[in-house]
TORKOL-4160 file (C-alpha; in steps of 0.2 Angstrom, whole numbers, padded with zeros to 4 digits, m for minus):
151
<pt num="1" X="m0033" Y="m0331" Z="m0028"/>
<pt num="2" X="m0015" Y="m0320" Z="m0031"/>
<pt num="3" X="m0028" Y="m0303" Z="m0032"/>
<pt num="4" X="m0037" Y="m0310" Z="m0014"/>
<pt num="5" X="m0019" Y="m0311" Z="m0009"/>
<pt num="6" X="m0008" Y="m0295" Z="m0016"/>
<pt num="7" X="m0023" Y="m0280" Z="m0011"/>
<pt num="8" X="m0020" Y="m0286" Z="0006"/>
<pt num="9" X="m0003" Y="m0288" Z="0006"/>
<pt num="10" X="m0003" Y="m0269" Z="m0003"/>
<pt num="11" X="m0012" Y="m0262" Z="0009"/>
<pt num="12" X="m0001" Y="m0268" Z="0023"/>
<pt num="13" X="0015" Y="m0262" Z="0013"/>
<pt num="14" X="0005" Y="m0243" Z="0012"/>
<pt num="15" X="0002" Y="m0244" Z="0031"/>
<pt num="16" X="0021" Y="m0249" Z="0037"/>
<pt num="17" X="0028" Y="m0235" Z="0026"/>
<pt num="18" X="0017" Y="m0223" Z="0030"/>
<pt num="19" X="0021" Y="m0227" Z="0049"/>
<pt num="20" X="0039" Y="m0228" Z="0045"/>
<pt num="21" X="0035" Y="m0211" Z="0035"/>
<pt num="22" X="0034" Y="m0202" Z="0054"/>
<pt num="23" X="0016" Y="m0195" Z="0046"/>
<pt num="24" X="0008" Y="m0206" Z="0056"/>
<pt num="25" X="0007" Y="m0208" Z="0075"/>
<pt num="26" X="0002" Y="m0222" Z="0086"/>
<pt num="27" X="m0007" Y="m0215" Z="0103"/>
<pt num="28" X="m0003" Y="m0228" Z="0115"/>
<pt num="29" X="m0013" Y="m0216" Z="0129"/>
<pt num="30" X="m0029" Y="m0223" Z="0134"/>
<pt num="31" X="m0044" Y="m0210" Z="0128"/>
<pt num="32" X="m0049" Y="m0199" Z="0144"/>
<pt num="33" X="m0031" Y="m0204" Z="0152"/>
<pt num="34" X="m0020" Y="m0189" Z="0155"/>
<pt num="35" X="m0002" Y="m0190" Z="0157"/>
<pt num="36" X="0006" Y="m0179" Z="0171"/>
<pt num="37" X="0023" Y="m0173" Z="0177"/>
<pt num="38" X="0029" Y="m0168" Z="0160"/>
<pt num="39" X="0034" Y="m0149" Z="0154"/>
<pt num="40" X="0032" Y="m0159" Z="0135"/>
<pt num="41" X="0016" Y="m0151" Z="0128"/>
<pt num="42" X="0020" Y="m0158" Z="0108"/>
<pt num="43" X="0027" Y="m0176" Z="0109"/>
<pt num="44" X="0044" Y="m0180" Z="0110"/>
<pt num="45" X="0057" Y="m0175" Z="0127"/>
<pt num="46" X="0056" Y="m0161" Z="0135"/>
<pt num="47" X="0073" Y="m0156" Z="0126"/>
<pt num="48" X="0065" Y="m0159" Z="0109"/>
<pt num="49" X="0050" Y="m0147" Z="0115"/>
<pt num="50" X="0063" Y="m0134" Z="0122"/>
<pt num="51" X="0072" Y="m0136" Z="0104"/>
<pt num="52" X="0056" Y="m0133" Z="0098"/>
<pt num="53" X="0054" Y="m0116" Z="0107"/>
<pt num="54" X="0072" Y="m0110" Z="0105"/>
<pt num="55" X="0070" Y="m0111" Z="0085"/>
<pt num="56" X="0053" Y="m0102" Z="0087"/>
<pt num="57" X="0060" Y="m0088" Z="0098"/>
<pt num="58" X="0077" Y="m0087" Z="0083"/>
<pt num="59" X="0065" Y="m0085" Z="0071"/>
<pt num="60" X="0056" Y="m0072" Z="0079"/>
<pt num="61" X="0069" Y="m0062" Z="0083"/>
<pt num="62" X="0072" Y="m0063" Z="0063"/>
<pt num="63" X="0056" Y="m0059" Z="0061"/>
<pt num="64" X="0055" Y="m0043" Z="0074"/>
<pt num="65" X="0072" Y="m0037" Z="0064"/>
<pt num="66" X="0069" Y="m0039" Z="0046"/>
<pt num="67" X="0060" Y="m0024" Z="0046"/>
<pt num="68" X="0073" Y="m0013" Z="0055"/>
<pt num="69" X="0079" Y="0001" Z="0042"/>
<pt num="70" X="0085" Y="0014" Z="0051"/>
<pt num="71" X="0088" Y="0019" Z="0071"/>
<pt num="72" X="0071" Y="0024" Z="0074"/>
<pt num="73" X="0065" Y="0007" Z="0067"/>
<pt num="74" X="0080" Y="0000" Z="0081"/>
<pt num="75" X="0073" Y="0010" Z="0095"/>
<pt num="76" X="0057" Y="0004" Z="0091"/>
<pt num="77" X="0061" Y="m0017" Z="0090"/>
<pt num="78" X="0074" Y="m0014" Z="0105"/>
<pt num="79" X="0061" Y="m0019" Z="0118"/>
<pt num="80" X="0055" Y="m0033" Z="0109"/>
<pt num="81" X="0072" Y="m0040" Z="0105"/>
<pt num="82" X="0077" Y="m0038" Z="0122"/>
<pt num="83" X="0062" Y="m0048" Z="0129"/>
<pt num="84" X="0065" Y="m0062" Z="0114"/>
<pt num="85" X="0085" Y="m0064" Z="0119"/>
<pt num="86" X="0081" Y="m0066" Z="0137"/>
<pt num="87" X="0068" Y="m0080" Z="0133"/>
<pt num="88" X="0080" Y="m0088" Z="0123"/>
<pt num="89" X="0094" Y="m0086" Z="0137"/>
<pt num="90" X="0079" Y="m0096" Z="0148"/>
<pt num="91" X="0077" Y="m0109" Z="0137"/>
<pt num="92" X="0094" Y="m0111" Z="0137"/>
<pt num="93" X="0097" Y="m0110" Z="0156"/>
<pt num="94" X="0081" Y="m0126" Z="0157"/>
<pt num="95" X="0089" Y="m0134" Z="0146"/>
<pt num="96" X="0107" Y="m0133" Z="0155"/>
<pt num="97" X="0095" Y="m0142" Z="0170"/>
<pt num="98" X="0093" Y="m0158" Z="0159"/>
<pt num="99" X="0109" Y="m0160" Z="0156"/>
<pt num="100" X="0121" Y="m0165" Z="0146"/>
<pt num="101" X="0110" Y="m0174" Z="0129"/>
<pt num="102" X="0116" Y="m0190" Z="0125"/>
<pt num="103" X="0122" Y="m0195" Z="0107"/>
<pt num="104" X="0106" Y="m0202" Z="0102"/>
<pt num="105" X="0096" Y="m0188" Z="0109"/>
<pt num="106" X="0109" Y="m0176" Z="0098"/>
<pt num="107" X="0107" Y="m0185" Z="0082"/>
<pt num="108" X="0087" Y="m0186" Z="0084"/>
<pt num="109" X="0087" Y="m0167" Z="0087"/>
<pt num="110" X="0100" Y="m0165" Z="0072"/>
<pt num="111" X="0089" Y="m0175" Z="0060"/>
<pt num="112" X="0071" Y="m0169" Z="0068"/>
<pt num="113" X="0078" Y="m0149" Z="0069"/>
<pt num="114" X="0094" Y="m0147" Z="0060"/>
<pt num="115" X="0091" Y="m0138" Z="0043"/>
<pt num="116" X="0079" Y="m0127" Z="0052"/>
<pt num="117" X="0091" Y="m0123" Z="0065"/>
<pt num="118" X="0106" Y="m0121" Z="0051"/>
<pt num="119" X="0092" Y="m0110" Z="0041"/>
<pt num="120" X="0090" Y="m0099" Z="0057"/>
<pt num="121" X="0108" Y="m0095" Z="0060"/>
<pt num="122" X="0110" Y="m0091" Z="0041"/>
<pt num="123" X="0095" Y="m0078" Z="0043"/>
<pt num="124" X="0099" Y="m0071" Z="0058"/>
<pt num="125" X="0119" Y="m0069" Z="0054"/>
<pt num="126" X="0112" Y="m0061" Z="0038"/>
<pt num="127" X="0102" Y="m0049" Z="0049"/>
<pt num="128" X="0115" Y="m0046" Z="0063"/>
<pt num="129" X="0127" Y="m0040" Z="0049"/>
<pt num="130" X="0113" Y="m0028" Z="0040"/>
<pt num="131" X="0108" Y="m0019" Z="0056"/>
<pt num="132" X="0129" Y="m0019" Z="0062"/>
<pt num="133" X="0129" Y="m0004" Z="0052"/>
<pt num="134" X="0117" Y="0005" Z="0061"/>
<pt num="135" X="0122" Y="0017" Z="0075"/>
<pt num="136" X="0120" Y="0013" Z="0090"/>
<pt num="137" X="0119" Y="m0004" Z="0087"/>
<pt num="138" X="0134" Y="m0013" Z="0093"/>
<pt num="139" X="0126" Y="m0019" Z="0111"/>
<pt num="140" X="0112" Y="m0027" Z="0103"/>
<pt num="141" X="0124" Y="m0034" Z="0089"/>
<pt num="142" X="0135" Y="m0043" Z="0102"/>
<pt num="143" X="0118" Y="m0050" Z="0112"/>
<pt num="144" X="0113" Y="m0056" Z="0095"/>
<pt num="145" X="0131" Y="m0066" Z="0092"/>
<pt num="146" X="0128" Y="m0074" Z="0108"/>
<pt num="147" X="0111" Y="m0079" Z="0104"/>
<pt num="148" X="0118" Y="m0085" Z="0085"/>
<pt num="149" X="0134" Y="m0095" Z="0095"/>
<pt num="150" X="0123" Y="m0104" Z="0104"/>
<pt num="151" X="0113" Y="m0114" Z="0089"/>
C-alpha cells in the first residue's frame, strides 16, 4: 500500500520541480489560436524580447571585433560595427517607448539576463581597450563606450 502511495506522490514531486525548474512551460494558447498585437516573438514582454536582442547585437559587435589586428582589419569591420551600434541605438530608442520598467520587470531581467549581460560588458570593455591602440580608432572607441555605458 505505502509503494501504491509514494510512486505517485514521486512523480508529482518530479513534475512541480521540474515546473518550478523554468525547463518546463505551460501553453495556455489554444492549438490553431494565434495571439496578435504583440512585437514578443519568444515568450516573455516585449522588454524581455528587446533585452534579448540588445545582448545578441553586444555580442556581435564582440564577435565582429575579436578578429581585428591591425587597421586594415578596422577598415574592414567599420561598416559592420557601425550598422551593429545603430541597431543597438534602436533597441534602445524602443525600449525608451515602453517606459520606465518597474522593479519587478528589473529584477526578472537581472536574474533572467544579468550574468550574460555582466559577461558582455566584460568582453566588450576587453575589446574596446585592445583595438584603442589602434590608429584611427578613437571615433569608433567612444561609439563603443556609449554602447558599453548603456548595459
Amino acid at each position: 500500500m505505502r509503494k501504491m502511495i509514494a510512486i505517485p506522490s514521486l512523480f508529482l514531486l518530479a513534475a512541480i520541480a521540474a515546473a518550478c525548474s523554468g525547463k518546463m512551460s505551460f501553453n495556455t494558447t489554444p492549438s490553431g489560436a494565434t495571439t496578435t498585437g504583440s512585437n514578443n516573438q519568444g515568450g516573455g514582454s516585449s522588454r524581455e524580447s528587446l533585452t534579448e536582442q540588445d545582448l545578441a547585437v553586444v555580442e556581435d559587435i564582440v564577435a565582429a571585433l575579436t578578429p581585428i589586428n591591425n587597421q586594415n582589419d578596422l577598415n574592414a569591420a567599420q561598416p559592420k560595427l557601425l550598422g551593429l551600434i545603430q541597431k543597438h541605438k534602436d533597441i534602445k530608442e524602443e525600449e525608451k517607448k515602453l517606459g520606465p520598467a518597474t522593479a519587478q520587470e528589473q529584477d526578472a531581467l537581472r536574474r533572467k539576463y544579468g550574468d550574460r549581460a555582466k559577461a558582455a560588458k566584460v568582453r566588450l570593455s576587453q575589446e574596446m581597450v585592445r583595438i584603442s591602440r589602434l590608429p584611427n580608432a578613437q571615433e569608433l572607441y567612444h561609439q563603443l563606450a556609449e554602447v558599453n555605458n548603456s548595459l
